[in-house]
C-alpha positions in Angstrom: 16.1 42.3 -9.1 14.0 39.2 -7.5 11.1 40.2 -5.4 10.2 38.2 -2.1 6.9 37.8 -0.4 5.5 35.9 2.4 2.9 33.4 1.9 1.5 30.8 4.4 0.9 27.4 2.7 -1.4 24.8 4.4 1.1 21.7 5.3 -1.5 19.5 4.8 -2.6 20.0 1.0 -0.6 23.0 -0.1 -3.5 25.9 0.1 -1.8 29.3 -0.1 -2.5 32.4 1.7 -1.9 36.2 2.1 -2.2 35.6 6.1 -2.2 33.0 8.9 -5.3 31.3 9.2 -6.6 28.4 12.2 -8.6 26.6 9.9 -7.7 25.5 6.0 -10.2 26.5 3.8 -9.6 23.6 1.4 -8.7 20.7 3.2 -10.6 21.6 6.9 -7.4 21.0 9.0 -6.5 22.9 12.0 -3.2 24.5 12.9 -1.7 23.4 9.5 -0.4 27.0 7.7 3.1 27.8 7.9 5.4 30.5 6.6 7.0 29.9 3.5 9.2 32.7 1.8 8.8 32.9 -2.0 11.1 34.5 -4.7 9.2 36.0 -7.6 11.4 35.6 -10.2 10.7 37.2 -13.9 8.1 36.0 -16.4 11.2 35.3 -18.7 12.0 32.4 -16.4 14.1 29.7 -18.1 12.8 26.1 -17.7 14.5 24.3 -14.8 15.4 21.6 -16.6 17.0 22.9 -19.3 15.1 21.0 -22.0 13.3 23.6 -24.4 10.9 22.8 -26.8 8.5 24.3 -28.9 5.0 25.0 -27.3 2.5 22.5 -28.2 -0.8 23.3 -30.9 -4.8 22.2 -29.7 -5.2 19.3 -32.1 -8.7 17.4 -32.5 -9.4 14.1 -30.4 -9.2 11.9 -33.8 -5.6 13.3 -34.2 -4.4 11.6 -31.3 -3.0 8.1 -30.9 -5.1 5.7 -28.3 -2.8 2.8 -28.4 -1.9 1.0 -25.7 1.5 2.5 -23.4 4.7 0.5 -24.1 5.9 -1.1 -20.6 9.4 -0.9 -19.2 9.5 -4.9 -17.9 11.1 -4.3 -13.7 12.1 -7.9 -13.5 9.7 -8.2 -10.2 6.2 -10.1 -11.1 5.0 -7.9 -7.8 6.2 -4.5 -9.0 5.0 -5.5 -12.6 1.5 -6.0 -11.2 1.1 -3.3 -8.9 2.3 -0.2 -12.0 -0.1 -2.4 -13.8 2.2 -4.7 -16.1 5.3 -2.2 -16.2 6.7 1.4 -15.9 5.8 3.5 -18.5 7.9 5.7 -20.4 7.9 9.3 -19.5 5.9 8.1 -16.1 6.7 9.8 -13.0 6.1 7.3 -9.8 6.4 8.2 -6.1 7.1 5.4 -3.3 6.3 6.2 0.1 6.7 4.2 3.3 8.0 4.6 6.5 11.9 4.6 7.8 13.4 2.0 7.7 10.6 -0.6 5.6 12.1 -0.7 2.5 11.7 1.2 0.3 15.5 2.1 -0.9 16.1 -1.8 -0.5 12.9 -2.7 -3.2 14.3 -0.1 -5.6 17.9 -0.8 -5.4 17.1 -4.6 -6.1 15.1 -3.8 -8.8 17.4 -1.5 -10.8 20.3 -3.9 -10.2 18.6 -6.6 -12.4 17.6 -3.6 -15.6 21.2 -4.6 -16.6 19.4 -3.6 -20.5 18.7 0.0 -19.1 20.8 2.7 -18.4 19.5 3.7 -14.9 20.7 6.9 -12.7 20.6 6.4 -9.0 20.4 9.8 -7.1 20.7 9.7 -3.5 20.4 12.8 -1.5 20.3 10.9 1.8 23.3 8.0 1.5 26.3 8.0 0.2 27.9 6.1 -2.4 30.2 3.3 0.1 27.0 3.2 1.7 24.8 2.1 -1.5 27.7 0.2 -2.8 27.7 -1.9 0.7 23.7 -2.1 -0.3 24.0 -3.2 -3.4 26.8 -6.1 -2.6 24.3 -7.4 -0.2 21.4 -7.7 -2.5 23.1 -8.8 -5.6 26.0 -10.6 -6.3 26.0 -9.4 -9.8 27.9 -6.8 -11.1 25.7 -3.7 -12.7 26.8 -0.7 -14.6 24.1 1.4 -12.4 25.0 5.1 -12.4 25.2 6.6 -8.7 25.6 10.4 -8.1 25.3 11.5 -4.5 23.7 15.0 -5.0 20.9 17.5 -3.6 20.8 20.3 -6.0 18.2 20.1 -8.7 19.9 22.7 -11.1 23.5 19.8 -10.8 20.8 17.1 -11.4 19.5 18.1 -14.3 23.3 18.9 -15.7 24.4 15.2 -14.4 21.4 13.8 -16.3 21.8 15.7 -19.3 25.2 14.4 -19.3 24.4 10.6 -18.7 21.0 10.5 -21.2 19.5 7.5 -18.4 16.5 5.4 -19.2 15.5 5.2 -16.0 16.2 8.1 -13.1 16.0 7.2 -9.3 15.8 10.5 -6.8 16.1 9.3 -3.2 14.4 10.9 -1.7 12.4 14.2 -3.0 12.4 16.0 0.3 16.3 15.8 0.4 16.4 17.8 -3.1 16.2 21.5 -3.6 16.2 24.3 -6.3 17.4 27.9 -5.9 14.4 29.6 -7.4 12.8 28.6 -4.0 13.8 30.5 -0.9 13.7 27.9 1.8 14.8 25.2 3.2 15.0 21.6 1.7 11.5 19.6 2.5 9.3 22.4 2.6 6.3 22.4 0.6 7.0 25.2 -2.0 10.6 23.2 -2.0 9.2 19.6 -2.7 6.0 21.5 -5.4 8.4 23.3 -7.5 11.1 20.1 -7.8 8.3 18.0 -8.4 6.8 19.8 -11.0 10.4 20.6 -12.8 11.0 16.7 -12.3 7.4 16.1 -14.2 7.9 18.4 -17.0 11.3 16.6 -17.8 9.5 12.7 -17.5 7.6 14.4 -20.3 9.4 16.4 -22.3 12.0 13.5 -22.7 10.1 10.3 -22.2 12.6 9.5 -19.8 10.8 7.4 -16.6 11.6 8.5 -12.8 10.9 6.8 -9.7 11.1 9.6 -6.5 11.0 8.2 -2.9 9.1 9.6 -0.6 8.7 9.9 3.1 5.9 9.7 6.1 5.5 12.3 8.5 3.5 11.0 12.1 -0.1 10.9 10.7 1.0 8.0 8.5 0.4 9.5 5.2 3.4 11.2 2.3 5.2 14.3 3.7 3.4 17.3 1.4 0.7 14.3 0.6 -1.1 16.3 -2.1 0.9 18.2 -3.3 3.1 15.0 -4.6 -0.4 12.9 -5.5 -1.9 15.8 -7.3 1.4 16.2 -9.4 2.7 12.4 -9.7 1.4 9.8 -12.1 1.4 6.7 -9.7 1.6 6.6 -6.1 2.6 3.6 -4.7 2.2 2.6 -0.8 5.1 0.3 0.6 3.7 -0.7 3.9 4.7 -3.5 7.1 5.5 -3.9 10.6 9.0 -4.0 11.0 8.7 -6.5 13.8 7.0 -8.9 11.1 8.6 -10.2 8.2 6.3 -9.6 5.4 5.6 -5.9 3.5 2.8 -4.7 1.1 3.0 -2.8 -1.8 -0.6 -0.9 -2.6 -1.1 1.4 -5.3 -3.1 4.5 -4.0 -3.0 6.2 -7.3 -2.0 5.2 -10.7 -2.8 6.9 -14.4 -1.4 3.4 -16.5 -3.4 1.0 -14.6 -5.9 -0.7 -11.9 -5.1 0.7 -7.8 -6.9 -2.8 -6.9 -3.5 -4.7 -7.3 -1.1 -5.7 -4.8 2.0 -6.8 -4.4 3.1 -8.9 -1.1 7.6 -9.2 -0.2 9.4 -11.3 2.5 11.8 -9.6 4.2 15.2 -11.2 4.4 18.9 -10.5 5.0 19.2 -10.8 1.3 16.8 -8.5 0.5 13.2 -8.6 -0.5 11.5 -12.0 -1.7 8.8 -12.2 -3.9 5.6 -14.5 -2.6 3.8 -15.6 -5.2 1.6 -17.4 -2.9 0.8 -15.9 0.5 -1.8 -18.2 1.4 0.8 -21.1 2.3 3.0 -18.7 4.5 0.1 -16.9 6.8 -1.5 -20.2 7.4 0.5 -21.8 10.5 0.5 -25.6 10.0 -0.1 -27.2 13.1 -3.4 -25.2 14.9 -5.0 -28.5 14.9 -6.6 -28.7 18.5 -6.1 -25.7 19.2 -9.2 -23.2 20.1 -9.5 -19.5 19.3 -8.6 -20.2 15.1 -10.3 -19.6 12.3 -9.3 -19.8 8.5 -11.0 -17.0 6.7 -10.4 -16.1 2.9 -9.7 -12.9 2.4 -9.6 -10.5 -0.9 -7.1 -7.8 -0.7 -7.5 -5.7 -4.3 -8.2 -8.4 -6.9 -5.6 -11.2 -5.2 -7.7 -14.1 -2.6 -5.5 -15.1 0.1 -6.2 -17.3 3.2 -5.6 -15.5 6.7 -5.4 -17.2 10.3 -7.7 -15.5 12.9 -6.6 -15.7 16.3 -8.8 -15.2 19.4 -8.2 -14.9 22.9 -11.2 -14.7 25.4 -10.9 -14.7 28.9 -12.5 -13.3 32.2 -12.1 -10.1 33.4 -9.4 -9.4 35.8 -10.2 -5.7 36.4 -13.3 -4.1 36.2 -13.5 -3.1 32.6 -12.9 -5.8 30.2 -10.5 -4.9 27.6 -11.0 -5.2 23.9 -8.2 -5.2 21.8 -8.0 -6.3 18.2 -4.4 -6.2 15.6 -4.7 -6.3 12.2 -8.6 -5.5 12.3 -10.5 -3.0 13.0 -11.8 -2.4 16.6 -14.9 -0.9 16.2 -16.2 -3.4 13.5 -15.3 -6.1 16.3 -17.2 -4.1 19.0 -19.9 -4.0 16.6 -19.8 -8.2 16.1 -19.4 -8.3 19.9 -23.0 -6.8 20.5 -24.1 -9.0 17.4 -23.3 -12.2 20.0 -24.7 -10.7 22.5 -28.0 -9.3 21.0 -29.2 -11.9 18.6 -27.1 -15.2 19.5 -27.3 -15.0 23.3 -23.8 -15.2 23.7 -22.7 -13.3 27.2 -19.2 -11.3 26.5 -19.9 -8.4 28.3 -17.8 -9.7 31.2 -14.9 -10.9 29.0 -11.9 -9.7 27.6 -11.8 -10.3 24.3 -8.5 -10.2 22.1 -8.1 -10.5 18.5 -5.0 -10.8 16.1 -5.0 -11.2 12.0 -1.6 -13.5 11.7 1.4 -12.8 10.1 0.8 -8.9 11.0 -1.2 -8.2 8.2 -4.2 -5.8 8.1 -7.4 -6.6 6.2 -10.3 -4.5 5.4 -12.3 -7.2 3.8 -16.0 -8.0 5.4 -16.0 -11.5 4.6 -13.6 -12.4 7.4 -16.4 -11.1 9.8 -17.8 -14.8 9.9 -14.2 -16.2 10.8 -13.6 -13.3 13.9 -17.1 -14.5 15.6 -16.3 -18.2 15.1 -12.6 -17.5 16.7 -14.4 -15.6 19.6 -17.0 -18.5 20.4 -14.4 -21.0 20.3 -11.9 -19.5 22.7 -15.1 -18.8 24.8 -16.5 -22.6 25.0 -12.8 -23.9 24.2 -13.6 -26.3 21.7 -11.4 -26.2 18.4 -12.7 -25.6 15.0 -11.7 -28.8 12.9 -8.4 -27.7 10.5 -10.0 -28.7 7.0 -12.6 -25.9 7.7 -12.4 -22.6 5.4 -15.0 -19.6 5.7 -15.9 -16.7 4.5 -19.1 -14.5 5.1 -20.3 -10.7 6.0 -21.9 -10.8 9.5 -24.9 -8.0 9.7 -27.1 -6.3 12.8 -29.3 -8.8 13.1 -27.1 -11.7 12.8 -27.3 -12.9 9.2 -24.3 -13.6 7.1 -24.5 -11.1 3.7 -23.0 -12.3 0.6 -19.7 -11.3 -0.6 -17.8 -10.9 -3.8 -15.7 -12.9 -5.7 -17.0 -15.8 -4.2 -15.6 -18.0 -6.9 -12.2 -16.9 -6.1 -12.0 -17.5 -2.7 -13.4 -20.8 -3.0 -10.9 -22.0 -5.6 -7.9 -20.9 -3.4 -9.3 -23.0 -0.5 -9.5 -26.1 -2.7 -6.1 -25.3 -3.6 -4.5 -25.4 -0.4 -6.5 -28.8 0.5 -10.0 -27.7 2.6 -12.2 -30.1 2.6 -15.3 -27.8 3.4 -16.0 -23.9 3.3 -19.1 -22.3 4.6 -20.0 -19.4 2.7 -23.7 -17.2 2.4 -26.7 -19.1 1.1 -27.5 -16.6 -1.3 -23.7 -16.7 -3.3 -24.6 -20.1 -4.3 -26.4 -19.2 -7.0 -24.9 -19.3 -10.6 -21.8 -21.5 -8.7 -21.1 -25.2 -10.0 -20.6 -27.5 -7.6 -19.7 -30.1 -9.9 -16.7 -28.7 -10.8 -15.3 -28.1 -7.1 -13.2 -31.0 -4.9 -14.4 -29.2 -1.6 -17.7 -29.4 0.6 -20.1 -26.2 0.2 -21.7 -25.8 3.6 -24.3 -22.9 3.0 -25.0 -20.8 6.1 -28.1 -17.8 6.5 -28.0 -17.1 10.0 -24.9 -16.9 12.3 -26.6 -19.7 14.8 -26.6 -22.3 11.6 -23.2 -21.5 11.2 -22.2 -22.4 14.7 -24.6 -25.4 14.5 -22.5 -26.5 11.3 -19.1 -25.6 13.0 -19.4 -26.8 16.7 -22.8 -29.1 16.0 
């Protein structure tokens, strides 16, 4: 006969506990145990998948093989660089986003193309008119994909069993379920003990599995560490809806680098691949206008031109309003009182307004130089001449820090066809400038930087 108890487990990072408690003892949060009912089921317990196998020996670290992983090719250049040049066998990778970004359209397209693998598409959310309408709008092509409609993880594991797939597809892990759990579908000890049966069959058959994942209102992956702590990769499909293009960053990954990234189009036929972002985020025809800068930008290990847009203006009310997209507000508060303190520059009175193009956000520091230079020429209204590229860490007492991979953000300048770029004194050592088509306009301060921008 199965015993129950009553545990409360922390929402947030899966903490169990005898009683209810305000404040998680592991993760800090407030307010985040709930009430989870647990089976206890016998020691004899049969393994959920099915698969049995004999239980592994301690061998020494010479024993064991250190070659490199073989890679599963995805037929997406983007997808290939963000897992880190492919999906590796016996791998288990989780996709999160938010509704309606996505994340069902990425995989779908990609597992239509694997026409060499045998791939098992399980939807617990959709059903199978639905991904067939889906599919028919992404690919023309016909594809021998295996779709099964199902929530049960006991009829999954018999379906796959069954089919012997290459490549498994669960969408999405909160929709599935196992009966040696007591609750409801989504709950944390529901989506830990799935995972964790889903993990031990990647491994005990080699056989790869993408899960799809969903966000709850804070932003992050519903039962976030639970799922990081058991996956091998976790990958972050991210965008505005309202804006055509969408990110895909890897938070977490065991077969590769988590600096990679991977940039889609949106379109009615699916997702595109850009291969070169620089082209599309830079509008073509700012020329005259004020308030724009061209900053280059490093997002992981890939340089990429951004537009920076500013708007300043007098203050209709009496607070002037700051507002920033795309970048972060208090670092732009922070360049603000820069002006102010050591250039002279009065903005107290001014609203201020600030938008990173193409509805991207960037974390990099060396756009700092190209905010200020937008700001000061909305304020005085004179235009930044269009062959001008820059990139340059602003500090508290106004002088432009060096930043990294100076080399490649220069290079992708010249590429595009900028004719100068003003970048830290101090990152011009080691460079050769003999080698480069485009003007180096070293800069220490942030008033020689205006002096070389608006004379």
């Amino acid at each position: 006969m199965a015993k129950e108890k009553s545990v409360y487990v922390c929402s947030n990072c899966g903490q169990e506990s005898l009683k209810w408690v305000g404040k998680c003892p592991s993760c800090g949060e407030w307010n985040t145990f709930v009430e989870q009912i647990i089976r206890k089921e016998p020691t004899t317990k049969r393994s959920t998948s099915g698969i049995e196998t004999a239980k592994p020996k301690p061998i020494t670290l010479s024993e064991i093989d250190a070659t490199d992983e073989p890679r599963i090719p995805m037929h997406d250049e983007e997808l290939n660089r963000v897992l880190g040049g492919g999906l590796v066998p016996g791998s288990l990778v989780l996709l999160g986003g938010e509704p309606g970004i996505g994340k069902s359209t990425l995989v779908m397209q990609t597992v239509l193309q694997m026409t060499e693998k045998r791939v098992l598409y399980i939807s617990g959310e959709e059903s199978a008119r639905q991904l067939k309408l889906r599919a028919d709008r992404l690919s023309k092509n016909s594809s021998d994909c295996l779709i099964l409609c199902e929530t049960s993880l006991e009829q999954i594991f018999v379906h796959i069993k069954n089919t012997h797939p290459d490549l498994v597809i669960i969408d999405s892990i909160q929709t599935i379920y196992t009966e040696n759990v007591d609750s409801t579908p989504g709950s944390i000890s529901q989506i830990r003990e799935c995972a964790a049966s889903i993990l031990r069959f990647a491994k005990e058959t080699q056989t790869s599995v993408i899960l799809i994942g969903h966000i709850n209102k804070e932003g992050t992956i519903a039962g976030p560490k639970v799922l990081e702590h058991i996956v091998d990769t976790v990958l972050q499909f991210e965008g505005d809806q309202h804006y055509m293009y969408r990110i895909l960053r890897s938070i977490k990954n065991r077969f590769g680098s988590t600096s990679e990234l991977g940039i889609y189009e949106m379109r009615q036929d699916g997702l595109r691949q850009v291969t070169n972002p620089s082209e599309l985020l830079l509008s073509q025809d700012h020329e005259g206008m004020s308030g724009v800068a061209i900053a280059s930008a490093i997002e992981g290990v890939r340089p990429f031109l951004i537009e920076t847009q500013a708007l300043v203006s007098s203050a209709v009310y009496g607070n002037p309003q700051r507002s920033a997209t795309g970048f972060d507000i208090r670092r732009m508060n922070m360049l603000l009182a820069v002006l102010e303190k050591r250039v002279g520059f009065k903005l107290a009175q001014k609203d201020v307004f600030l938008n990173i193009a193409g509805g991207l956000k960037v974390n990099d520091t060396a756009i700092d130089l190209s905010v200020i230079s937008a700001i000061l020429s909305s304020n005085m209204d004179v235009a930044i001449e269009s062959g001008i590229c820059m990139a340059g860490e602003i500090g508290l007492s106004g002088e432009i820090r060096p930043v990294s991979r100076i080399e490649q953000r220069i290079s992708e300048a010249e590429k595009l066809g900028f004719k100068q770029f003003l970048l830290p004194k101090y990152n011009l050592q080691g460079l050769e400038k003999k080698k480069l088509n485009i003007e180096l306009v070293p800069v220490r301060k942030v008033e020689e930087a205006f002096r070389a921008l608006f004379g």
